[in-house]
DSSP file (Angstrom, degrees, kcal/mol; ACC not computed):
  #  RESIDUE AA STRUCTURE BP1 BP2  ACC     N-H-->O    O-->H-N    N-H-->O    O-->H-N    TCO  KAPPA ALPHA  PHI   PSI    X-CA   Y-CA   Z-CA
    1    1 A X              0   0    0      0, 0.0     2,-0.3     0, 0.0    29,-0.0   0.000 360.0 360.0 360.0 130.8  -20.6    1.4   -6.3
    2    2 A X        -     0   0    0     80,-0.0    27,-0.5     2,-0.0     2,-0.3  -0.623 360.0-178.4 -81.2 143.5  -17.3    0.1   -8.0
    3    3 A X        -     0   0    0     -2,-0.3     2,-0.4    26,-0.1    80,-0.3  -0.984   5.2-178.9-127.4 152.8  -15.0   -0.8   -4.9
    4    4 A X  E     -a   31   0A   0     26,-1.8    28,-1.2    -2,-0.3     2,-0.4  -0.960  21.4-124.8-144.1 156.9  -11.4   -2.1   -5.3
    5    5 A X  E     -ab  32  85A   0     79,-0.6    81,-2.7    -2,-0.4     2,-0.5  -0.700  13.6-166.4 -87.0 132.0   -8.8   -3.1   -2.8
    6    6 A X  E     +ab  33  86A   0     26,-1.9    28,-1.0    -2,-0.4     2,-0.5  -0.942  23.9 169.2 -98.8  95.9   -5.2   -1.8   -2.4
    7    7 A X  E     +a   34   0A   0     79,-0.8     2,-0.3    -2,-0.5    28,-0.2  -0.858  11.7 115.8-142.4 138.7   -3.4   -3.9   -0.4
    8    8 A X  E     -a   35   0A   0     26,-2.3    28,-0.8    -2,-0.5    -2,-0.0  -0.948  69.8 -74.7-172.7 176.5    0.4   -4.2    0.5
    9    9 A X        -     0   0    0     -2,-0.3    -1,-0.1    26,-0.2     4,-0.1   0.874  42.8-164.8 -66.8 -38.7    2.8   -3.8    3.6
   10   10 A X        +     0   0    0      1,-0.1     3,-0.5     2,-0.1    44,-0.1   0.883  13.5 178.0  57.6  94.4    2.8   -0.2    3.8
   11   11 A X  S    S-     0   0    0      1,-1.7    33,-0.3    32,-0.0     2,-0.1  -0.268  84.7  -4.9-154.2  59.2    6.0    0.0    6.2
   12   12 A X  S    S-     0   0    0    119,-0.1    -1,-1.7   120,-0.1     2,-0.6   0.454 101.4-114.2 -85.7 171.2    6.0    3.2    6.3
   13   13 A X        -     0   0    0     -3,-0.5   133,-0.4    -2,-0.1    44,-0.1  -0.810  38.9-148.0 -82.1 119.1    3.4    4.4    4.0
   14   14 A X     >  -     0   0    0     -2,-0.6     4,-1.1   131,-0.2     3,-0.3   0.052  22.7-111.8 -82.7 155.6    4.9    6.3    1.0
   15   15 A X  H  > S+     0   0    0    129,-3.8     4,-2.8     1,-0.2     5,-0.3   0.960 122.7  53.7 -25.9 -66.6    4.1    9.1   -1.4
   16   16 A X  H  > S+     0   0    0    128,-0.3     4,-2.3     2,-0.2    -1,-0.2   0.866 102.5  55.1 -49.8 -44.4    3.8    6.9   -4.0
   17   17 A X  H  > S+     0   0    0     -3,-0.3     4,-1.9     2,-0.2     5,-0.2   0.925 109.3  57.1 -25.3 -68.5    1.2    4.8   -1.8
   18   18 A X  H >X S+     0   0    0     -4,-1.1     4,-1.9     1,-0.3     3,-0.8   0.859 103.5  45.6 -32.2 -86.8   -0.3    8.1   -1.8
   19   19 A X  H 3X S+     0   0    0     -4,-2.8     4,-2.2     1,-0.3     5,-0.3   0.755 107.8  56.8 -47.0 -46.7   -0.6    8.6   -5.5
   20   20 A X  H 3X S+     0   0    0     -4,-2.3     4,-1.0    -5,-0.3    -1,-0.3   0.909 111.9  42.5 -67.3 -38.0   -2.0    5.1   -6.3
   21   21 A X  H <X S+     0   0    0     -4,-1.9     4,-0.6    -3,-0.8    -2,-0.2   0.637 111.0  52.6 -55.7 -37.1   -4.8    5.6   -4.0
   22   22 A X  H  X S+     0   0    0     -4,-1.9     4,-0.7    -5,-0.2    -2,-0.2   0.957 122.2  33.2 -73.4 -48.5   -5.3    9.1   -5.2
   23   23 A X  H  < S+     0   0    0     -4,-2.2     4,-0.5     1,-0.3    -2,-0.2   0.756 114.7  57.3 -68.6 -30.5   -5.4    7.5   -9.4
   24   24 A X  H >X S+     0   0    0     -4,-1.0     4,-1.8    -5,-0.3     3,-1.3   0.909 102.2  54.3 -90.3 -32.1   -7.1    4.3   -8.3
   25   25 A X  H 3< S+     0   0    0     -4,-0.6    -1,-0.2     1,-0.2    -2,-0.2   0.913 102.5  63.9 -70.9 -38.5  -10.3    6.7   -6.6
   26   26 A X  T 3< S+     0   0    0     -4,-0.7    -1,-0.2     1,-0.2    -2,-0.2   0.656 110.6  36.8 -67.9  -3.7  -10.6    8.3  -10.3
   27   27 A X  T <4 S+     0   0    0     -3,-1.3     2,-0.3    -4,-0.5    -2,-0.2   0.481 128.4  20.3-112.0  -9.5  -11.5    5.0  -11.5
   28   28 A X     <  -     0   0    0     -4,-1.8    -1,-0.2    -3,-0.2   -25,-0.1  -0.952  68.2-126.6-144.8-169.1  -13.5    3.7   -8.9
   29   29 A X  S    S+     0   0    0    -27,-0.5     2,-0.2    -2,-0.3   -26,-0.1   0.261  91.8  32.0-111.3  21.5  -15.7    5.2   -5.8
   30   30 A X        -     0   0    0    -28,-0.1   -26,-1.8     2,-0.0     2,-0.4  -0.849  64.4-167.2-171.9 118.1  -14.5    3.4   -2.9
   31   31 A X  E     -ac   4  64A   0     32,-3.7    34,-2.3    -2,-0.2     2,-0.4  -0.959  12.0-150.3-126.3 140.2  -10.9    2.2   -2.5
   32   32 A X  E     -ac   5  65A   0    -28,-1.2   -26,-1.9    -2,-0.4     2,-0.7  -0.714  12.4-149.1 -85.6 136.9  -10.2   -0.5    0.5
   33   33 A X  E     -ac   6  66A   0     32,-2.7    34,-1.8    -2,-0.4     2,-0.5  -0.841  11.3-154.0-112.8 102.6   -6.9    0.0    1.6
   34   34 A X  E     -ac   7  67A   0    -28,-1.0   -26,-2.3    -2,-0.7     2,-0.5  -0.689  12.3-157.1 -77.5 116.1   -5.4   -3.4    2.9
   35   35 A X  E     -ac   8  68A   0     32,-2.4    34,-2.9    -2,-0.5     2,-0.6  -0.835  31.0-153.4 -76.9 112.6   -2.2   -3.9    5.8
   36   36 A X  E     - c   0  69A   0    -28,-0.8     2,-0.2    -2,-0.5    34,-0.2  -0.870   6.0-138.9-111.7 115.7   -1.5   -7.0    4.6
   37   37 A X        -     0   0    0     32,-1.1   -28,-0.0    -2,-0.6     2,-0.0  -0.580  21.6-175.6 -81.2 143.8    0.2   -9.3    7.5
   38   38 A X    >   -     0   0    0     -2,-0.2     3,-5.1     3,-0.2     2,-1.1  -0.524  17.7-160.0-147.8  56.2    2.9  -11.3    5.9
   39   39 A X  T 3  S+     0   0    0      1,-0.3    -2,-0.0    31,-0.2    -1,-0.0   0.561  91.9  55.7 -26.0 -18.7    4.5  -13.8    8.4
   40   40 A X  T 3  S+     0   0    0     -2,-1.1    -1,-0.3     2,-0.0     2,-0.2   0.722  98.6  81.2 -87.0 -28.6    7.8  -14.0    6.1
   41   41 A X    <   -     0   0    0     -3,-5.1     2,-0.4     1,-0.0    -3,-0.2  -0.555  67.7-154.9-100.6 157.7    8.1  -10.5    6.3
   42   42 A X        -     0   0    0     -2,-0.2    -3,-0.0     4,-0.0    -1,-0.0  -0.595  19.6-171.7-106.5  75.4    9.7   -8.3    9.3
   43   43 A X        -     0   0    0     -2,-0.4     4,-0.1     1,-0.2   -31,-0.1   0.026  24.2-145.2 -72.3 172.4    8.2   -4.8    9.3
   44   44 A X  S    S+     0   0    0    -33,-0.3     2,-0.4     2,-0.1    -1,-0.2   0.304  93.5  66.2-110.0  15.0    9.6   -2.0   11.6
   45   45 A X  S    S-     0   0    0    -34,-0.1   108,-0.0     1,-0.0    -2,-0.0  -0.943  85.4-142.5-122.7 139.5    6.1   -0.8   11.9
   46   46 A X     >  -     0   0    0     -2,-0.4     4,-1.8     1,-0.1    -2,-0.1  -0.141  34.8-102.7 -86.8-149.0    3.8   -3.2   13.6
   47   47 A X  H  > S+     0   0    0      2,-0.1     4,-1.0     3,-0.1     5,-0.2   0.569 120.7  50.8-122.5  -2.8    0.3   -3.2   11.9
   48   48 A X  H >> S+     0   0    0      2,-0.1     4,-3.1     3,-0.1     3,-0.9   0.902 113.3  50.1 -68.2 -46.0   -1.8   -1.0   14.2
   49   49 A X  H 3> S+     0   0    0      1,-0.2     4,-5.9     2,-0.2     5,-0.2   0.910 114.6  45.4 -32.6 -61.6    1.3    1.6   13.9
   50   50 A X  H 3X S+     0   0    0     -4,-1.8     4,-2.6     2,-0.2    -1,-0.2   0.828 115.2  44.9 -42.1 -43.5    0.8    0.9    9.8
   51   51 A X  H <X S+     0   0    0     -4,-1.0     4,-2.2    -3,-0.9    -2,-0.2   0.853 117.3  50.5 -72.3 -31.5   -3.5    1.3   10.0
   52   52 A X  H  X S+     0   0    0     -4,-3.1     4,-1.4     2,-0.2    -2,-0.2   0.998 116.1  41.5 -70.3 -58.6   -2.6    4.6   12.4
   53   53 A X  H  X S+     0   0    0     -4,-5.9     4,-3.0    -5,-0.2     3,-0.3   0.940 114.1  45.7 -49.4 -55.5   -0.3    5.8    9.8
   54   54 A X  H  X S+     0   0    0     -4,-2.6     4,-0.7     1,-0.3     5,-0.3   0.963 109.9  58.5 -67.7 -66.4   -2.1    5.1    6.7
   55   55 A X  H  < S+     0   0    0     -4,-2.2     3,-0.5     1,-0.3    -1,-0.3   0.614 108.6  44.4 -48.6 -17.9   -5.5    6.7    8.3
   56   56 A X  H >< S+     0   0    0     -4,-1.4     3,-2.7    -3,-0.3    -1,-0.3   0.916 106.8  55.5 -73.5 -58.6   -4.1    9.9    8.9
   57   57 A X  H 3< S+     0   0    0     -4,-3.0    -2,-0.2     1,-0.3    -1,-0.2   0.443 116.7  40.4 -65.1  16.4   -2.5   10.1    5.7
   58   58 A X  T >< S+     0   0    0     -4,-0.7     3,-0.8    -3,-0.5    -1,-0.3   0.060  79.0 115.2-137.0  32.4   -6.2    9.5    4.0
   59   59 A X  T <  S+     0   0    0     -3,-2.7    -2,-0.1    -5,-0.3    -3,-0.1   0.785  80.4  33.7 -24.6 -64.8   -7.7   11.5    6.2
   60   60 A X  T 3  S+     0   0    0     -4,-0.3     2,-0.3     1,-0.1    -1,-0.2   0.037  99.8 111.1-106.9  27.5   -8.8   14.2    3.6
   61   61 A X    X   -     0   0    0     -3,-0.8     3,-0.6    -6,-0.1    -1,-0.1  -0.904  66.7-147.1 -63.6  54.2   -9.1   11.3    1.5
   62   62 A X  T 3  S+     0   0    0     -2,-0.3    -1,-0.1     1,-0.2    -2,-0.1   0.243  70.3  11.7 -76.4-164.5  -12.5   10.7    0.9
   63   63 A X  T 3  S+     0   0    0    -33,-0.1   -32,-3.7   -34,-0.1     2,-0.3   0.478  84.7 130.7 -14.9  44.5  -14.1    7.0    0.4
   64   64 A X  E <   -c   31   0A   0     -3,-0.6     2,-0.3    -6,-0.2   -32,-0.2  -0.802  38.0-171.6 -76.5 142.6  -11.0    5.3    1.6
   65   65 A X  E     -c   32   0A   0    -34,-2.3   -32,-2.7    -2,-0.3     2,-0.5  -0.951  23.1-144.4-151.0 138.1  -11.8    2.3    4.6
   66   66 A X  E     -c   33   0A   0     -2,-0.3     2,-0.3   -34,-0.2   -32,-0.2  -0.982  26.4-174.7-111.3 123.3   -7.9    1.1    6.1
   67   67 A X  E     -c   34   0A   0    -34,-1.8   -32,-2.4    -2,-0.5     2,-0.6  -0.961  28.7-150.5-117.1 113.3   -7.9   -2.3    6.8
   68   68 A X  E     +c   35   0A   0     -2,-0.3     2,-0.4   -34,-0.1   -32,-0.2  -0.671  25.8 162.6-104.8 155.3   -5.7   -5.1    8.4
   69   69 A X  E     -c   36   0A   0    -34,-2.9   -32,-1.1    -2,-0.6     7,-0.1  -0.942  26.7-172.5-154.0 132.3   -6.1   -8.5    7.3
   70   70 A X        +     0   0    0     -2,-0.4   -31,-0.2   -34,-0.2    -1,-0.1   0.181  62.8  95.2-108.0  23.4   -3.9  -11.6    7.6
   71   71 A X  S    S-     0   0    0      1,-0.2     2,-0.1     2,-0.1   -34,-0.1  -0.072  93.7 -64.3 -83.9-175.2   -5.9  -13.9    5.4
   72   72 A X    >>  -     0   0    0      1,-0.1     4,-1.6     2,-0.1     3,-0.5  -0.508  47.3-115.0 -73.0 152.8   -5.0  -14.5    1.5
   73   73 A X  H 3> S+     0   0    0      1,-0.2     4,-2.4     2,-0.2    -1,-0.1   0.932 119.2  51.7 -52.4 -48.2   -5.4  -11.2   -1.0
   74   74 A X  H 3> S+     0   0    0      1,-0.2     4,-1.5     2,-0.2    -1,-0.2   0.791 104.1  52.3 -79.5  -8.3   -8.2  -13.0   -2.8
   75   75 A X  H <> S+     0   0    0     -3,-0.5     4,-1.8     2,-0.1    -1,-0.2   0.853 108.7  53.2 -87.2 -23.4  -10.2  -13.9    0.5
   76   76 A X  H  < S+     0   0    0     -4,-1.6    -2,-0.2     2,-0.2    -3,-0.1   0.931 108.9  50.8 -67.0 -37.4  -10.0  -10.0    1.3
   77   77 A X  H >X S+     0   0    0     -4,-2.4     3,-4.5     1,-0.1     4,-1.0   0.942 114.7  43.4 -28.9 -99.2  -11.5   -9.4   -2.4
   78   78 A X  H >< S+     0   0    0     -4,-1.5     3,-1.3     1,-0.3    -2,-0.2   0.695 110.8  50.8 -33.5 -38.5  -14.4  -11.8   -1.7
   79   79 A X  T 3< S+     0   0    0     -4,-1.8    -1,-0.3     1,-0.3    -2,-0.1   0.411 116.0  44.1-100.7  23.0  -15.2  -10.8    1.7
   80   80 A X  T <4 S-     0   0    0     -3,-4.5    -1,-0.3     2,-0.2    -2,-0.2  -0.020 115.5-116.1-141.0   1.9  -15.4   -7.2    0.5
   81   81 A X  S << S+     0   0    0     -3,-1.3     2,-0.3    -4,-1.0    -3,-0.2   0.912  72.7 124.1  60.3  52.9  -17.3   -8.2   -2.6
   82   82 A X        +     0   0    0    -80,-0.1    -2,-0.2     1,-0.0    -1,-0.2  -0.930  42.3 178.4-145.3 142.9  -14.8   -7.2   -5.0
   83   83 A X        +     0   0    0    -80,-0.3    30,-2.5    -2,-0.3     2,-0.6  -0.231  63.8 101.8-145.2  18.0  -12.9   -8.9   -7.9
   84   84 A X  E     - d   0 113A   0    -81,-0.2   -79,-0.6    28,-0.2     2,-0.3  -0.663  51.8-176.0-121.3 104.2  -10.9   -5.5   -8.8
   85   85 A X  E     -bd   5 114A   0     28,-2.4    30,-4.3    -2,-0.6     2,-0.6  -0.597   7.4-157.5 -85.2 134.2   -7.2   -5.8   -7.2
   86   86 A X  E     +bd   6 115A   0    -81,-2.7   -79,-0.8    -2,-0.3     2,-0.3  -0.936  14.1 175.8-104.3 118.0   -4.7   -2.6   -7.6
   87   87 A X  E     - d   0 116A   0     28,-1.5    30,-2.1    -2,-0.6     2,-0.2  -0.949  23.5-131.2-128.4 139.2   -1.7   -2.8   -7.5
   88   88 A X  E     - d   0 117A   0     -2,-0.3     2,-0.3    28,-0.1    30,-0.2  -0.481  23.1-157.3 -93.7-178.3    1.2    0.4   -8.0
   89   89 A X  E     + d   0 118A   0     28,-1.7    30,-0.7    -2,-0.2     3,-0.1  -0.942  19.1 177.8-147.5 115.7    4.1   -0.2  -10.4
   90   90 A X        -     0   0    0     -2,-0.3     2,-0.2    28,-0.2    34,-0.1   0.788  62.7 -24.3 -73.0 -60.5    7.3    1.5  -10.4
   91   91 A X  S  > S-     0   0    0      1,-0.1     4,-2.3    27,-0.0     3,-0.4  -0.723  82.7 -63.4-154.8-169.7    9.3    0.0  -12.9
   92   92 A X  H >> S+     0   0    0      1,-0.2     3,-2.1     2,-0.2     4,-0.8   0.989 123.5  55.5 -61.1 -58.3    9.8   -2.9  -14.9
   93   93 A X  H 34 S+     0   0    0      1,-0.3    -1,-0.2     2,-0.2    -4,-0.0   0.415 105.5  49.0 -37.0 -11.3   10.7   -4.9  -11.9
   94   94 A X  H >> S+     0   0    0     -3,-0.4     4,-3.6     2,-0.1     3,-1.4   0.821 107.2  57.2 -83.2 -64.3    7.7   -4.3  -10.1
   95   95 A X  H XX S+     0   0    0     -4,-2.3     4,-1.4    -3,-2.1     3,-0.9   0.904 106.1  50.9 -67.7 -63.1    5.7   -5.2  -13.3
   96   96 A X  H 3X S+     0   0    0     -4,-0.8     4,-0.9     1,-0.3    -1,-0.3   0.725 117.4  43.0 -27.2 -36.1    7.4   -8.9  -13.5
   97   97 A X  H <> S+     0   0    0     -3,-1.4     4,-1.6    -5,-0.3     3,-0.5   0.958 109.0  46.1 -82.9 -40.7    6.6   -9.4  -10.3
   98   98 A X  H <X S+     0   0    0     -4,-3.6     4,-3.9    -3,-0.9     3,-0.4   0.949 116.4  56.2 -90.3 -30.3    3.0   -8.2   -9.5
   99   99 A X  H  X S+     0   0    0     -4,-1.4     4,-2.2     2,-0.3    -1,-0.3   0.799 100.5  52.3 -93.5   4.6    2.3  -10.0  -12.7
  100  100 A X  H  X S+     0   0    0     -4,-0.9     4,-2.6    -3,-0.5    -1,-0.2   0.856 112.7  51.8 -33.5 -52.8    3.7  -13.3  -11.5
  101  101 A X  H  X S+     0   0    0     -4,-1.6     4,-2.9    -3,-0.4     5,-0.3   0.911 102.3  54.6 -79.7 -37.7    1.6  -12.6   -8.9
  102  102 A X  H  X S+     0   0    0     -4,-3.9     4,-5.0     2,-0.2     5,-0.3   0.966 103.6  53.3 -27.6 -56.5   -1.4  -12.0  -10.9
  103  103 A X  H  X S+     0   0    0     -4,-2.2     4,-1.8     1,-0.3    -2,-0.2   0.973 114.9  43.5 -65.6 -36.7   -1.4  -15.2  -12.7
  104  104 A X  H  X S+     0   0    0     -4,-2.6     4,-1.3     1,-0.2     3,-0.3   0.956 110.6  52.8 -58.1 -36.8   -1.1  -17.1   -9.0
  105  105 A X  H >X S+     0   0    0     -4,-2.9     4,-2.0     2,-0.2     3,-1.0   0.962 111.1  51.8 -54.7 -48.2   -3.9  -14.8   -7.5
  106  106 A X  H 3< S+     0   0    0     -4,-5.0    -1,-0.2     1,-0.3    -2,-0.2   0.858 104.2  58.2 -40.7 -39.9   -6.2  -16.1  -11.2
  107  107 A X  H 3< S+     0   0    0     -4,-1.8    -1,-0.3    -3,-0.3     3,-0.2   0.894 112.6  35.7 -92.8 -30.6   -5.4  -19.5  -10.2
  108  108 A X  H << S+     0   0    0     -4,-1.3     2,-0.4    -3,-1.0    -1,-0.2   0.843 135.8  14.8 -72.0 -27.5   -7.3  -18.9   -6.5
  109  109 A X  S >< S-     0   0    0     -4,-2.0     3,-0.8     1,-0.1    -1,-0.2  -0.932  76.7-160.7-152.3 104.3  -10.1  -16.7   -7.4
  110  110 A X  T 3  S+     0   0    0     -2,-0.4    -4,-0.1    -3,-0.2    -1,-0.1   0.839  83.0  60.0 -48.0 -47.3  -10.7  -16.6  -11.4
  111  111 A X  T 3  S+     0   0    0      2,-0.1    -1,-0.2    -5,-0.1   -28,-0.1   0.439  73.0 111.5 -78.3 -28.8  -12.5  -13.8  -11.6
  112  112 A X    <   -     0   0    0     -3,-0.8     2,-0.5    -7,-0.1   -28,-0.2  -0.340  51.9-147.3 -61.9 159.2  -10.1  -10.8  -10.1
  113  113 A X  E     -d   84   0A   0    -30,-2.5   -28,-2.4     2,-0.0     2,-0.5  -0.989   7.8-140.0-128.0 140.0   -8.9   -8.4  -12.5
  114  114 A X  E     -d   85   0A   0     -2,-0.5     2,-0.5   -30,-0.2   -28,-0.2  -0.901  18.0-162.3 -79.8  95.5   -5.2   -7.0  -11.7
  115  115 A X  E     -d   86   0A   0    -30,-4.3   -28,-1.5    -2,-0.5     2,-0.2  -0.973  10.8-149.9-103.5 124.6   -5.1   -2.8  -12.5
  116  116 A X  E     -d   87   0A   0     -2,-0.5     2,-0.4   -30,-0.2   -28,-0.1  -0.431  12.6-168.5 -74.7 139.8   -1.7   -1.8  -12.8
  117  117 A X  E     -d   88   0A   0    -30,-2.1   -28,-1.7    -2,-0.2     2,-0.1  -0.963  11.1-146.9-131.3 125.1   -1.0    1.7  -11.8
  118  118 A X  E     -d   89   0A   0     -2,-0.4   -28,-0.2   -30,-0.2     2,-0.2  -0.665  16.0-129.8 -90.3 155.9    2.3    3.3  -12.6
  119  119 A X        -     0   0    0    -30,-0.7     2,-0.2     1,-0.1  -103,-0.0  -0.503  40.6 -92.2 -95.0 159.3    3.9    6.1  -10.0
  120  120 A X     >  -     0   0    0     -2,-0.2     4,-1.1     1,-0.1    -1,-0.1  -0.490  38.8-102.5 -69.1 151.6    5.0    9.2  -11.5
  121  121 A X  T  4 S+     0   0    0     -2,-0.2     4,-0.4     2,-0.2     3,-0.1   0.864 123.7  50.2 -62.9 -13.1    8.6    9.5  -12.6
  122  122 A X  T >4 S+     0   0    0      1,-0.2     2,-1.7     2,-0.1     3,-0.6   0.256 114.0  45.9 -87.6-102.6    9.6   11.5   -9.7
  123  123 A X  G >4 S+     0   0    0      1,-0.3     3,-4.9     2,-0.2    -1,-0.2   0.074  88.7  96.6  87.4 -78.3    8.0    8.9   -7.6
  124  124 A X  G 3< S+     0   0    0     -2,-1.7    -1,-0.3    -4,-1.1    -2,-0.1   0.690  83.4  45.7 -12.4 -53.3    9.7    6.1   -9.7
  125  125 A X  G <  S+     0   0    0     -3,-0.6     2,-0.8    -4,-0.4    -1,-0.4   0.361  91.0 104.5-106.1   2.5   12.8    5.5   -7.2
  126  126 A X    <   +     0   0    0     -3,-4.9     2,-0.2    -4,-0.2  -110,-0.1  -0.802  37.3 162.2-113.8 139.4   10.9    5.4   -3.9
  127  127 A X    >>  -     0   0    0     -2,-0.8     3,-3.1  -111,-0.1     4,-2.5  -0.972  46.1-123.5-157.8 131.8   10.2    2.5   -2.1
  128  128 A X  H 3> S+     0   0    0      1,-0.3     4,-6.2    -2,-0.2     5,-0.1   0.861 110.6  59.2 -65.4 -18.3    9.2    2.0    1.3
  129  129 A X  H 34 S+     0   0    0      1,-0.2     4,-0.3     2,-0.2    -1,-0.3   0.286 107.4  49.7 -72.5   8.6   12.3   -0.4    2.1
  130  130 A X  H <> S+     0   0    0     -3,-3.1     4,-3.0     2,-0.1    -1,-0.2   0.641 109.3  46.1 -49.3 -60.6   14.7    2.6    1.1
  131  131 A X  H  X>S+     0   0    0     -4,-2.5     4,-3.0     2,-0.2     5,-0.7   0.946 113.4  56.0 -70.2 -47.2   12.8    5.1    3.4
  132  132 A X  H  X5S+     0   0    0     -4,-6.2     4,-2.9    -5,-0.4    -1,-0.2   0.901 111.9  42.2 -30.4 -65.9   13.2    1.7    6.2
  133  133 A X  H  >5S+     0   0    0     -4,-0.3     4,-2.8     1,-0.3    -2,-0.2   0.949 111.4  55.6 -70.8 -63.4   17.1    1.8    5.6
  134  134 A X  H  <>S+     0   0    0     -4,-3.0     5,-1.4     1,-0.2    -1,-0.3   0.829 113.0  42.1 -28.7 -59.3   16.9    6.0    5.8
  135  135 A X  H ><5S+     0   0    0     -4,-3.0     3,-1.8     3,-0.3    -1,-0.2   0.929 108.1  63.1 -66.7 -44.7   15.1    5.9    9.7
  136  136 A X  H 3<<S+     0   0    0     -4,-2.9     2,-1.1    -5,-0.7    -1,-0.2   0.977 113.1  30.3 -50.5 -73.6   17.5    3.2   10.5
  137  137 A X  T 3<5S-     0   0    0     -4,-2.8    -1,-0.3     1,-0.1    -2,-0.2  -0.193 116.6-112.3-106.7  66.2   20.4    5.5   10.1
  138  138 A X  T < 5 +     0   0    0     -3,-1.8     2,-0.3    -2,-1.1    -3,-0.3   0.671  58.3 168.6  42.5  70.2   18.5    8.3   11.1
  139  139 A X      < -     0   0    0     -5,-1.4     2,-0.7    -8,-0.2    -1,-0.2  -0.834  48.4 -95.9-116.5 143.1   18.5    9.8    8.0
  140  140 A X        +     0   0    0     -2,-0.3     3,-0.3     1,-0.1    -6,-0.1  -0.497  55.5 155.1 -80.2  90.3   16.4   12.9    6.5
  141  141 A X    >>  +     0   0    0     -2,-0.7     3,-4.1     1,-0.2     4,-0.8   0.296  33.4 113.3-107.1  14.5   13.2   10.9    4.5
  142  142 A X  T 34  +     0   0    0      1,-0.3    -1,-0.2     2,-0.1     8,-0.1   0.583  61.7  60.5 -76.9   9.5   10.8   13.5    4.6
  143  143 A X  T 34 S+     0   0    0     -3,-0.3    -1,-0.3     1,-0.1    -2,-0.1   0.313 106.5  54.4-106.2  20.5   10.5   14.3    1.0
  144  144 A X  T <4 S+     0   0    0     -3,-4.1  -129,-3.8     2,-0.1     2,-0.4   0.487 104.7  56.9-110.0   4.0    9.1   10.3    0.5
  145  145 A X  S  < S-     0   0    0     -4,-0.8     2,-0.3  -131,-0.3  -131,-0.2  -0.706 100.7 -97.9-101.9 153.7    6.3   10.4    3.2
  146  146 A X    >   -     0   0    0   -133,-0.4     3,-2.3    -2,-0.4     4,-0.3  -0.729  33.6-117.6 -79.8 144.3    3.5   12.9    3.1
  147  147 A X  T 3  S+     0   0    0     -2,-0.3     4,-0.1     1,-0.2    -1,-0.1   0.500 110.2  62.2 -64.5   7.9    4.0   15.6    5.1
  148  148 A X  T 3  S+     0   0    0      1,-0.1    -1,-0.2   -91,-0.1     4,-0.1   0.798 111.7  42.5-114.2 -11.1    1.2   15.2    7.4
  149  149 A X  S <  S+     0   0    0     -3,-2.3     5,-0.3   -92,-0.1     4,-0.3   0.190  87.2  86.5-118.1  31.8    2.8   11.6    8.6
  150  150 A X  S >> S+     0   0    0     -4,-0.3     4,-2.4     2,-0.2     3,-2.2   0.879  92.6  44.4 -72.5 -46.3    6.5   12.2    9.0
  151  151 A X  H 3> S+     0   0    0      1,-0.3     4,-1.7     2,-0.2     5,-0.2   0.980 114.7  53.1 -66.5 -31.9    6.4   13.4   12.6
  152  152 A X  H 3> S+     0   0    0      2,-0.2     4,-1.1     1,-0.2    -1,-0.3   0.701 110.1  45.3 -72.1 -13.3    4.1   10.5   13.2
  153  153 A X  H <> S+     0   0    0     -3,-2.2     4,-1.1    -4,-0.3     5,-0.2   0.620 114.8  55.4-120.1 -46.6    6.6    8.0   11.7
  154  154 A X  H  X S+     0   0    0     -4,-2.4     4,-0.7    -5,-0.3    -2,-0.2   0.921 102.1  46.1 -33.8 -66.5    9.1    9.6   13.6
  155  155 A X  H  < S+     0   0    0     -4,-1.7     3,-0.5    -5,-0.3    -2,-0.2   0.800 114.5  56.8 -39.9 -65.7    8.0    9.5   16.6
  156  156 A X  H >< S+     0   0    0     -4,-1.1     3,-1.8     1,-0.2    -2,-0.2   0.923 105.0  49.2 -13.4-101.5    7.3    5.7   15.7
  157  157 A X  H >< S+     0   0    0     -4,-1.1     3,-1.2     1,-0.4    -1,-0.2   0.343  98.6  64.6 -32.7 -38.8   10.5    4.8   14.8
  158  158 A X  T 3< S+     0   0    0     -4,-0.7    -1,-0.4    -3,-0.5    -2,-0.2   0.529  95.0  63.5 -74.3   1.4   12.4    6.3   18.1
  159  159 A X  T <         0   0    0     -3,-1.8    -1,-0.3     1,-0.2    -2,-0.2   0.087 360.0 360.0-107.4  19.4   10.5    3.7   20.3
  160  160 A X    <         0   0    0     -3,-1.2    -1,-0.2     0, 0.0    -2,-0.1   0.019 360.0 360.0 -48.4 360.0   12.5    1.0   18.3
């Protein structure tokens, strides 16, 4: 069984999220989704909130496993017996970064391979730190969420 890890802040989890998970499952048969704890970063989501979120929205999702882990990306590979990382890609600016990030990831664990996934253009322009700023000033973000976690992220977001 090919497995690969997906792993990112997810804060909230996006459409786009959505769609990479959906592409990355036609190329393998089991995709780990990783909450990746990120001390530098401040989410508005804690990370049970994030695992809650993301497991409903892959709910009717089949071979998906939600996971949080606050170790390095290549020790969540290894301890999941995987060396194929996914990552989605928006634009160029995305791709300069994640492969920045590649080449540092190479230099811990030799053996990952980095698959780029590009969003669809409509897709393109959403990002979850957009949809953040939208809930902050209570602003209308349901057409970047999947519908089956807006009310949930909602909900969230008033206990802030």
């Amino acid at each position: 069984m090919k497995t690969c890890v997906f792993a990112g802040t997810f804060d909230p989890p996006t459409k786009g999220h959505l769609e990479v998970i959906n592409k990355a499952l036609e190329i393998f048969d089991h995709v780990i989704v990783g909450v990746l704890v990120n001390p530098d970063k401040t989410p508005l989501f804690t990370d049970k909130e994030r695992k809650v979120l993301l497991e409903k929205m892959l709910e009717e999702v089949p071979n998906t496993e939600v996971v949080v882990y606050g170790g390095m990306l290549v020790d969540l590979l290894k301890a999941n017996d995987t060396n194929f990382y996914v990552r989605g890609v928006r634009n160029e600016l995305d791709y300069k970064y994640e492969i920045a990030m590649n080449y540092y990831n190479q230099q811990m664990y030799k053996d990952i391979n980095t698959i780029f996934i590009p969003t669809s253009k409509e897709l393109a322009f959403v990002s979850s730190s957009t949809i953040r700023e939208l809930i902050i000033k209570k602003e209308d973000f349901s057409d970047y969420v999947p519908e089956n976690i807006y009310e949930d992220i909602k909900k969230m977001a008033l206990k802030k």
